[in-house]
Every structure is written in structure tokens, then in C-alpha cells.
N, C-alpha and C positions, 0 to 999 in steps of 0.2 A: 404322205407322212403325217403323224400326228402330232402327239405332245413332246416326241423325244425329238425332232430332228437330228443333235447332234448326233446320238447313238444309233439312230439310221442310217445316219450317212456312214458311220465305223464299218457298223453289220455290211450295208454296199458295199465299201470299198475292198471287203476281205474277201467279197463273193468272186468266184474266177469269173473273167473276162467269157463277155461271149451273150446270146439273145437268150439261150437257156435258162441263165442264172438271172434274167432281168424281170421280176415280176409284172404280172400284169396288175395296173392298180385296181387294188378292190379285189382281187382275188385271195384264195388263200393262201399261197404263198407270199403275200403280200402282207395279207391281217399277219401273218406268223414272225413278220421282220419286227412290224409295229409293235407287238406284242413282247417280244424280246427287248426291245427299244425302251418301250415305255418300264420295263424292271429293272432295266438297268440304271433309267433316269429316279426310280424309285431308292436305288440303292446309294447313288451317289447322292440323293437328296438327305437321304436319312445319317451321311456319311459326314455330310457336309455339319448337320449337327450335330453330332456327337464330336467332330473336332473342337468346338467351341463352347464346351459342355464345361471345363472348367477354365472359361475366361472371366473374369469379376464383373466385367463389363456388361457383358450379354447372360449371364447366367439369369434362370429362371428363379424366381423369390425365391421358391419351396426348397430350391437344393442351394439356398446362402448358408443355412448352417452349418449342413456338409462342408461346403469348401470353407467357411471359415475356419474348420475345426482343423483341416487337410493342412492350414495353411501356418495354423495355429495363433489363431487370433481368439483372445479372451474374451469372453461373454459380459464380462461386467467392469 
């Protein structure tokens, strides 16, 4: 397992039962779980910021004016 565990273990758990579906580690059916894993953990990474994208709190300087403007707060 690499950087995703959680999303390794999902991809496992949905694989049908049985020695077949058990990769060998380090093989390529293996790199291919990882690989899936780690874009998934990409995805929910990128997800996770954009929820918080207009929090006042966590917001990034450059887009305070944007959301002040969203929120309607006066400049002067």
C-alpha cells in the first residue's frame, strides 16, 4: 500500500473473494490498485478544498475580495 491506504482498502474490499483477485505485492496488478488509490486520494484532496473555498476563516488573501464582494461587504 502506498499513500492512499484508505482507498486501497475500498478498491480490496469490492474485489470478489478468492486468491485470484489477491494481488501479488509489487506486481502489476498491484501498482494498478495503488495507482487508482492514489487518484482517488488526489480527488478527495482537491475536494476537500474547494469545500472550504468560501469559508472567511480559511480563505486564501487573493480571493478576500471576491468573497467580500459575494457577501456584500463595502470596501470603504
Amino acid at each position: 500500500m502506498t499513500h492512499a491506504p484508505f482507498f486501497r482498502q475500498v478498491l480490496d474490499s469490492l474485489m470478489p473473494r478468492g486468491s485470484v483477485w489477491r494481488p501479488a505485492r509489487g506486481g502489476h496488478f498491484d501498482k494498478l490498485l495503488d495507482g487508482k488509490a492514489d487518484g482517488k486520494q488526489e480527488t478527495l484532496d482537491d475536494l476537500g478544498h474547494l469545500a472550504n473555498i468560501r469559508n472567511p476563516h480559511s480563505c486564501p488573501i487573493e480571493l478576500l475580495p471576491d468573497l467580500e464582494r459575494e457577501f456584500g461587504v463595502s470596501t470603504n
